[in-house]
C-alpha positions in Angstrom: 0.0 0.0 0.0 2.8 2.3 0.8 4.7 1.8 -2.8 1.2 2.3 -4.3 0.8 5.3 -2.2 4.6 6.5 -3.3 4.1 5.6 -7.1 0.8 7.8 -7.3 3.1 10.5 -5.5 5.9 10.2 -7.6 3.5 9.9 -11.1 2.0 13.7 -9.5 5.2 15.0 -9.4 6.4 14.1 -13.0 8.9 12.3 -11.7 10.3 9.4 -13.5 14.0 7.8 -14.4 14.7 9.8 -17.4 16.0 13.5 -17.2 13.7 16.0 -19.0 14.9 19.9 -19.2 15.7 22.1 -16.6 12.8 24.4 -15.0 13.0 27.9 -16.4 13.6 29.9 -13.3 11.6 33.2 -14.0 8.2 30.6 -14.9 9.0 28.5 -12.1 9.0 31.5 -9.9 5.8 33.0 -11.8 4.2 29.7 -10.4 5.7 29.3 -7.2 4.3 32.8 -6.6 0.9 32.0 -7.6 0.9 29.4 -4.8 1.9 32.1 -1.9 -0.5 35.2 -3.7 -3.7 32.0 -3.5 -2.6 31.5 -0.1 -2.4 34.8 1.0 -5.8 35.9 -0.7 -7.2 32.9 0.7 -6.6 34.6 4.1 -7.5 37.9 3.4 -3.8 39.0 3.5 -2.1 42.0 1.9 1.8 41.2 1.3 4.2 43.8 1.9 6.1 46.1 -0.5 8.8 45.3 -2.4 12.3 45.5 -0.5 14.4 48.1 -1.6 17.5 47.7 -3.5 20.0 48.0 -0.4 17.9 45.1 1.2 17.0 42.9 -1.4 21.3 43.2 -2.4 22.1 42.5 1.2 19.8 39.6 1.9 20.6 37.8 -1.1 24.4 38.0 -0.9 24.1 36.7 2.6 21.9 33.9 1.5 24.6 32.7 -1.3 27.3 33.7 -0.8 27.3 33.8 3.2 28.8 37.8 3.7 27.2 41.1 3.6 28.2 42.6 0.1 31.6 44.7 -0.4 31.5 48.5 -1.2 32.0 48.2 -4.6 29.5 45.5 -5.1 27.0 47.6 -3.3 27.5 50.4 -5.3 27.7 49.2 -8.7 24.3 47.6 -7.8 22.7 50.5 -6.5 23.6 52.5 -9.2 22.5 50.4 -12.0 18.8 51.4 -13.6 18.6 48.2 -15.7 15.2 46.3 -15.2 16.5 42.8 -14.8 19.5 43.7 -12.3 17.8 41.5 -9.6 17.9 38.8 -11.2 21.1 39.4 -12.8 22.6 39.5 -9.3 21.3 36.2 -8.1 23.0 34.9 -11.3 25.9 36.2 -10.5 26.0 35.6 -7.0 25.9 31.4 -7.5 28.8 31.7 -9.9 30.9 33.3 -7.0 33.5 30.9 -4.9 32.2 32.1 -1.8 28.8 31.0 -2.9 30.8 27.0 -3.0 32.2 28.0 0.4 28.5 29.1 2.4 27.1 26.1 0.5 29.1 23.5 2.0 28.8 25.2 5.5 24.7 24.8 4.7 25.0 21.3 4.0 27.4 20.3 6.9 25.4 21.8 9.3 22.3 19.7 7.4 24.7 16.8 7.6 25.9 17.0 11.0 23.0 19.3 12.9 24.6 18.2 15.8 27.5 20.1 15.5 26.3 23.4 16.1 25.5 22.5 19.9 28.1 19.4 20.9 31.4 20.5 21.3 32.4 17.2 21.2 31.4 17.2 17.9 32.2 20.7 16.4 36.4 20.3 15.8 35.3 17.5 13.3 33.1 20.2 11.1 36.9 21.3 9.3 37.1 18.5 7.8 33.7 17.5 6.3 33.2 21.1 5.7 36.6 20.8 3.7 35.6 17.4 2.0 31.9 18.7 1.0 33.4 22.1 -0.4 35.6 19.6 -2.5 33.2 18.2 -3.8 30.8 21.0 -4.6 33.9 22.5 -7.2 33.9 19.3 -8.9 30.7 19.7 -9.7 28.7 17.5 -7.9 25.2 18.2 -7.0 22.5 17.3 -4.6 22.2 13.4 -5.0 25.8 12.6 -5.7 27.2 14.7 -2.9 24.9 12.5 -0.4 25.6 8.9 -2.2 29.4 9.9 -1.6 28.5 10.7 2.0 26.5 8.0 2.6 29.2 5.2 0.9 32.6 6.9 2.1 35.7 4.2 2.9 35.4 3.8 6.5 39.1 2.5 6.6 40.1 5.5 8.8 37.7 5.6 11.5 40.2 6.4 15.0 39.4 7.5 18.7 41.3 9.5 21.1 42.0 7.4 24.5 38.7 8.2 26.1 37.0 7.7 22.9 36.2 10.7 21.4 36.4 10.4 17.6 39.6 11.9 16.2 39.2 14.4 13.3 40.4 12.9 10.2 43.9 14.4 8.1 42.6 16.1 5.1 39.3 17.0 3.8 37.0 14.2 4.8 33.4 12.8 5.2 33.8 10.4 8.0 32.8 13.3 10.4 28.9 12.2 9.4 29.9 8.8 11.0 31.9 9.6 13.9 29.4 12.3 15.0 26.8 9.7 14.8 28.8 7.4 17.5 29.8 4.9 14.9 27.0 3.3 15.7 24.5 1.8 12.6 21.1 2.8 14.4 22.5 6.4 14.9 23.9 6.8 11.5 20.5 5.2 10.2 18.7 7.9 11.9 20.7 10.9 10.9 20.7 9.6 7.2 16.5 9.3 7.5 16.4 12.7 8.8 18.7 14.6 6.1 17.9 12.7 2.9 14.1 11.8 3.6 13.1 14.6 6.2 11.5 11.7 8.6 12.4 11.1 12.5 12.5 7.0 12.0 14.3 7.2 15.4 11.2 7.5 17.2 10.8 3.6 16.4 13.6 2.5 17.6 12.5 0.8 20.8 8.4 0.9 19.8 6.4 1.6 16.9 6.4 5.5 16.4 3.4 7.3 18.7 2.7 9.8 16.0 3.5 8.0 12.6 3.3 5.0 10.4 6.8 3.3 11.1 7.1 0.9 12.8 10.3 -0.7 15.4 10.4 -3.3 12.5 11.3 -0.3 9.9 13.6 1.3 11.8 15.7 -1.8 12.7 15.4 -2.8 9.0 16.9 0.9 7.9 19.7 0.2 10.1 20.6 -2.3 9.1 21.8 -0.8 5.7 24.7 0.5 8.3 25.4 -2.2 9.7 29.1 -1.7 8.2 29.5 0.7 10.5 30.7 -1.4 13.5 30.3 0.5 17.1 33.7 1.2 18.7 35.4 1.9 22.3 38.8 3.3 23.1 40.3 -0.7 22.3 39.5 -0.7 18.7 40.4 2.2 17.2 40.8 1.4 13.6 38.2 0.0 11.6 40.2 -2.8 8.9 38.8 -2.3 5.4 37.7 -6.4 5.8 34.9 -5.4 7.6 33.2 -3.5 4.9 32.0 -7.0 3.4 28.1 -6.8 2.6 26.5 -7.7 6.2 23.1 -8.1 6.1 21.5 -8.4 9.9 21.8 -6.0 12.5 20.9 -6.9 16.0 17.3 -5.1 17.3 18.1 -3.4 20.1 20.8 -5.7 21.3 18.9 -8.6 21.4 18.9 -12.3 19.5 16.9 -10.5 17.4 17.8 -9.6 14.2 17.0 -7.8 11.3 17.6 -7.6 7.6 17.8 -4.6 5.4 14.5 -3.2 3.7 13.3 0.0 2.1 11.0 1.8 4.4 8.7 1.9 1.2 8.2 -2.1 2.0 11.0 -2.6 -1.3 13.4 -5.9 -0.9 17.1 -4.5 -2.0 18.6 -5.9 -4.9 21.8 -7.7 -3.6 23.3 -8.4 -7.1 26.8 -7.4 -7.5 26.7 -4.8 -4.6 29.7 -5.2 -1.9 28.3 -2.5 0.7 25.2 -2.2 2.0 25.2 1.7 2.3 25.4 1.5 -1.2 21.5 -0.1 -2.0 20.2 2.7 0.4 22.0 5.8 -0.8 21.0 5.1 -4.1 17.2 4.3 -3.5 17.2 7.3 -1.4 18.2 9.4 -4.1 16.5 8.0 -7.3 14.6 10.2 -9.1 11.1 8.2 -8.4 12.0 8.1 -4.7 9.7 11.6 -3.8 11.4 11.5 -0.3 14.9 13.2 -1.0 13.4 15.7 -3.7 10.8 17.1 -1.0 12.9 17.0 1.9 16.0 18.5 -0.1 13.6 21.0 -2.0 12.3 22.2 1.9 16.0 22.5 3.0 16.6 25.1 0.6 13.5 26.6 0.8 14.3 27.1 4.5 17.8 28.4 4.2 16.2 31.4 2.1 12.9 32.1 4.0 14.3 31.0 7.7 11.5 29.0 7.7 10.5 25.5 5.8 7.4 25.1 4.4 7.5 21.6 6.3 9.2 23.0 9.7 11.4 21.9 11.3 12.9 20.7 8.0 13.5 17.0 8.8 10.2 16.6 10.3 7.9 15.0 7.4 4.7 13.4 9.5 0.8 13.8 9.3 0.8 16.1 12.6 3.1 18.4 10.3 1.3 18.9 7.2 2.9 21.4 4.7 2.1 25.3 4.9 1.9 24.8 0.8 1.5 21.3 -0.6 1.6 22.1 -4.0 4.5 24.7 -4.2 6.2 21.6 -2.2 4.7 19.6 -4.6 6.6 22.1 -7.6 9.7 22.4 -6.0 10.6 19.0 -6.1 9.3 18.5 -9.2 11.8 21.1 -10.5 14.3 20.1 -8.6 14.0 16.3 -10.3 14.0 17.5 -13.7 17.1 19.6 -13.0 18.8 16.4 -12.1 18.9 18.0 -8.5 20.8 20.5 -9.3 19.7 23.4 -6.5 20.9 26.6 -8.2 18.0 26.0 -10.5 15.6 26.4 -7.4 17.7 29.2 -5.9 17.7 31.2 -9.0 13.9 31.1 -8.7 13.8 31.7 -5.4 15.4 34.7 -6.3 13.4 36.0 -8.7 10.4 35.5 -6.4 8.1 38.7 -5.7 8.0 36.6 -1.8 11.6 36.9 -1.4 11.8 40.0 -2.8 9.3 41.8 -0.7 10.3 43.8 2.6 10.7 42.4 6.1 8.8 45.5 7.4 5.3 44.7 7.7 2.2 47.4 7.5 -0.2 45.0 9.3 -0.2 42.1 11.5 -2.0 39.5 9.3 1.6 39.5 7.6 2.8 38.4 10.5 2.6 34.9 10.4 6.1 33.4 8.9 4.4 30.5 7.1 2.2 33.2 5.3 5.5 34.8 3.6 4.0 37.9 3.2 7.1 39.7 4.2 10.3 38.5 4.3 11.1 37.3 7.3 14.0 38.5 9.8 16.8 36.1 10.1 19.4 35.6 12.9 23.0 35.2 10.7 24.6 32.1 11.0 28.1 32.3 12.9 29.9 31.5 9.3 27.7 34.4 8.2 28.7 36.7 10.8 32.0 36.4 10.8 32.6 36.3 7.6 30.6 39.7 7.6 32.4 41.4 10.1 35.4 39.9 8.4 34.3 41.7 5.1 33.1 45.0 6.6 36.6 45.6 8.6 38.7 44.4 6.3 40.4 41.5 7.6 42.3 39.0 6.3 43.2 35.7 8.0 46.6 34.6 8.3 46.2 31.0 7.9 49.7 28.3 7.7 50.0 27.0 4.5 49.3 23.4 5.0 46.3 24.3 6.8 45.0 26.9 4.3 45.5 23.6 1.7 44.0 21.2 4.0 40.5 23.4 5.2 40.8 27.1 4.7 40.7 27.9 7.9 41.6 26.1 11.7 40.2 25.6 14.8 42.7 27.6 16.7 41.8 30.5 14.0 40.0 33.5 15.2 37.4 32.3 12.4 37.0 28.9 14.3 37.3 30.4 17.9 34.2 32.9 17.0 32.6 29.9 14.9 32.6 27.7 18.6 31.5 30.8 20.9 28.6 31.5 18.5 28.0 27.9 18.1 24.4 26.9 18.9 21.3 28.6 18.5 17.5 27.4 16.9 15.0 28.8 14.5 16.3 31.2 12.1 13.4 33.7 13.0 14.2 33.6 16.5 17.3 36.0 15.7 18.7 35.5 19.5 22.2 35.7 20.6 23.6 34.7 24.4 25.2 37.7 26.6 28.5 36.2 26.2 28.1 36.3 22.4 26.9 39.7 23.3 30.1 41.1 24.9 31.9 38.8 22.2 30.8 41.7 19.7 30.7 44.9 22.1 34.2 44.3 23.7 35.6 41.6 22.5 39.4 40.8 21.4 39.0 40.3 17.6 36.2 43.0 16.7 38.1 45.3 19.0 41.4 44.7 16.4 39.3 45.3 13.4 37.3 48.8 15.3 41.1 49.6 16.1 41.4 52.8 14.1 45.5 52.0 13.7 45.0 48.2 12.5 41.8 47.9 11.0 42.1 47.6 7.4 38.6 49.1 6.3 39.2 52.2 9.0 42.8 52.6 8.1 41.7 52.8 3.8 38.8 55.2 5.0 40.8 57.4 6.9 43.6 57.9 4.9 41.7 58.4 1.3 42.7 62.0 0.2 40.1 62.1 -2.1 37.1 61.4 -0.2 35.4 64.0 1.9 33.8 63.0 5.5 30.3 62.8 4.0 31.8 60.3 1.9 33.8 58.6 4.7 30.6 57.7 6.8 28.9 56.6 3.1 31.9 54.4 2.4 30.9 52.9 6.1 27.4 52.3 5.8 28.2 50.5 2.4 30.6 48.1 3.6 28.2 47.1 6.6 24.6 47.6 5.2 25.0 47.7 1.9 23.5 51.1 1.8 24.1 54.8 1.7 22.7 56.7 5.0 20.1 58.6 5.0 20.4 62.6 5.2 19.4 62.1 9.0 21.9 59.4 9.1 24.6 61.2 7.6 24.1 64.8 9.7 24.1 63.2 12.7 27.0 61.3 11.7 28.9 63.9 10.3 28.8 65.8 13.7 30.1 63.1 15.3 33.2 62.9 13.4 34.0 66.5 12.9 33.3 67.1 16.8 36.9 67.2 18.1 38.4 68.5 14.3 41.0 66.4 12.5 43.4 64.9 15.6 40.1 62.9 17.0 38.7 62.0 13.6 40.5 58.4 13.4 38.3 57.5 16.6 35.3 58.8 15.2 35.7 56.7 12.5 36.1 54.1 14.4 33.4 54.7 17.2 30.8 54.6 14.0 32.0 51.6 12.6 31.8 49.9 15.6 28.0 51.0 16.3 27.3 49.5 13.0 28.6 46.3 13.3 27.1 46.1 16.4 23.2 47.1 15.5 20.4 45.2 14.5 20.5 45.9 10.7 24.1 44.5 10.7 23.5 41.6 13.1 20.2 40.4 11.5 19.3 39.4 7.7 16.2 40.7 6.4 
């Protein structure tokens, strides 16, 4: 009944073995928008104007490419009239290298959730974050990057003396297993979560209280892992032998065992295949398999709106039925016949009157965040942050060479000290920070280096440019952190500031303003 169910699913969608053409983006965002407008006049609701040029730059360069924008890329936006620019940008924006490098931060957090809260867990992020980016420049996109997840060698899988996993040399995707304990069931669970969007963990000692699996399925979804042995501190090395096809895992430690089945009721096919991993990753991913295109399509749906249209993201059951079924229903229809390729989806996303309209609402009926009648407010990510400060000050990490070749960055780093203090967090739309993470910004070491008005490289080219007049100083400012010029109130009450003690206190100034940017809500927040 449930393969029937998925094959009528599957035949809705259009989705079949064969690759068909690519969506056009600007029609696939002409329908995706007719989905939110029926919604919203279904409720009576009025959406909100358009964003302006300054916001709609901002939010979409810190959506794909992870940073605010720099000076000149705010400018030469602002200052061009042509009709299409916005959609020009988002273009432009995915063909950047930092749009690769916020991309795989996305998908290792999506990989390895986890590691945003455990610090257990968060030195190992280097290295899948290194092995993912990999992979993304070679071109490899939504359903190949998980298969090579999924079937990674496990012939390096080590622990430190009280068992904690240790990180892997080199760019790597064993993080995924070590974070999940090494353990089938866990890694089982994590996989069910980020490729189908369902919590099959609930099963694991009963049939789950809220949905159809049952402890039978989740055992028999395990068991596809069962390659992955569980370790202590005694065996520390996993021998490449043991990645023989197993095919029983023990059900909850008992005599009882179980064999590996699709959770679709689907027998595997066991000819020629050496790892059991295999058989799952690639029925997870095939095209008629509407699992991985819905739950993937949500993800990135998410990561743009701060909010899925299934939410939380990996949480597919009848209790939490889709805000839009049928723009679900589109997205992962598009995102099949792009051969789940995801910049298809974004650049629709971004040429979406929804994502293009302001976070400032004119009524309260527009504020409900499943509505998406404004845009809403987003809390940056701590990649996002710092990598904005990074970009508004000016700095430049000094990084060794073999680390730069190995990740791009280290934990002992300022990037990876301020990535593990701002660690943590939940919804998007919540937009909180901790105190500590607080005074991290107000008086911390770091920001107070790049506010320093004698080693802050932003501060230092500002105040030293012959050719630009205060006016223009405080401009250049508000441009490198909000992608704006200031208002005439702005600049006025700026202005005085700066001039207020003539040209010997007018480094501070500078500096004093810059560091009230960085540190206010229009810098701190994306919307």
């Amino acid at each position: 009944m449930i393969r029937f169910a998925l094959a009528l699913f599957a035949t809705a969608l259009g989705i079949s073995g064969a690759t068909g053409a690519a969506p056009d983006p600007t029609q696939l965002a002409a329908q995706i928008d007719a989905r939110i407008d029926a919604k919203l006049s279904a409720h009576g609701v009025k959406p909100a104007a358009p964003a302006s040029d300054a916001e709609f730059l901002r939010r979409a360069s810190l959506d794909i490419v992870g940073r605010v924008p720099t000076v000149a890329e705010a400018r030469a936006f602002l200052d061009d009239k042509s009709a299409n620019k916005r959609a020009k940008l988002i273009d432009k924006l995915l063909t950047s290298p930092s749009a690769i490098n916020h991309a795989a931060a996305v998908w290792r957090l999506a990989f390895v959730p986890q590691s945003a809260v455990n610090p257990r867990v968060q030195f190992l992020n280097i290295s899948l974050e290194a092995w993912i980016r990999d992979r993304l420049r070679a071109g490899r996109k939504a359903d190949e990057l998980v298969r090579d997840l999924l079937t990674a060698p496990l012939d390096y899988l080590d622990r430190e003396a009280d068992g904690r996993p240790r990180p892997v040399p080199g760019p790597s995707a064993l993080a995924f297993y070590q974070a999940n304990d090494l353990k089938a069931e866990t890694v089982a669970s994590s996989a069910a979560r980020v490729l189908l969007g369902v919590k099959i963990e609930c099963a694991q000692c009963h049939n789950h209280p809220f949905d159809k699996w049952t402890q039978q399925q989740f055992w028999e979804t395990a068991a596809f892992f069962a390659p992955v042995p569980p370790q202590g501190p005694e065996e520390k090395v996993v021998p490449a032998t043991q990645l023989l096809l197993r095919k029983t895992v023990p059900v909850n430690d008992t005599k009882t065992e179980a064999t590996p089945k699709f959770i679709d009721g689907a027998d595997p096919d066991w000819k020629g295949v050496t790892d059991t991993r295999q058989q799952f990753a690639e029925w997870a991913t095939a095209k008629k398999n509407p699992f991985f295109a819905r739950a993937t399509a949500n993800r990135i749906w998410a990561q743009f709106f701060g909010i899925g249209i299934v939410d939380p993201v990996d949480d597919f059951n009848p209790q939490n039925p889709p805000s839009h079924p049928e723009l679900l229903d589109d997205l992962a229809a598009a995102l099949v016949a792009a051969d789940f390729d995801t910049s298809v989806l974004v650049k629709a996303i971004g040429r979406l009157a929804a994502y293009q309209r302001s976070s400032k609402g004119a009524a309260k009926t527009q504020n409900d965040p499943r509505l998406f009648a404004r845009m809403n407010v987003k809390g940056l990510s701590p990649e996002q942050l710092f990598d904005s400060l990074a970009q508004a000050t000016g700095y430049r990490e000094e990084i060794p060479a073999a680390s730069r070749v190995a990740f791009g960055v280290t934990a002992e780093s300022p990037r990876g000290q301020f990535l593990a203090k701002f660690a943590g967090g939940g919804q998007r739309t919540d937009a909180q920070t901790s105190i500590l993470q607080a005074l991290a910004l107000m008086n911390g070491t770091w920001l107070a280096r790049q506010t320093d008005p004698e080693k802050g490289e932003t501060l230092i080219a500002v105040a030293s440019a012959p050719f630009l007049t205060d006016a223009e100083r405080i401009e250049v400012l508000f441009l490198a952190t909000y992608a704006r010029r200031p208002t005439a109130a702005e600049s006025e009450k700026f202005l005085d500031h700066l001039t207020r003690d003539g040209d010997a206190g007018r480094k501070a100034q500078l500096a004093d303003i810059l560091w009230a940017l960085v540190n206010s809500q229009e810098f701190l927040l994306n919307h």
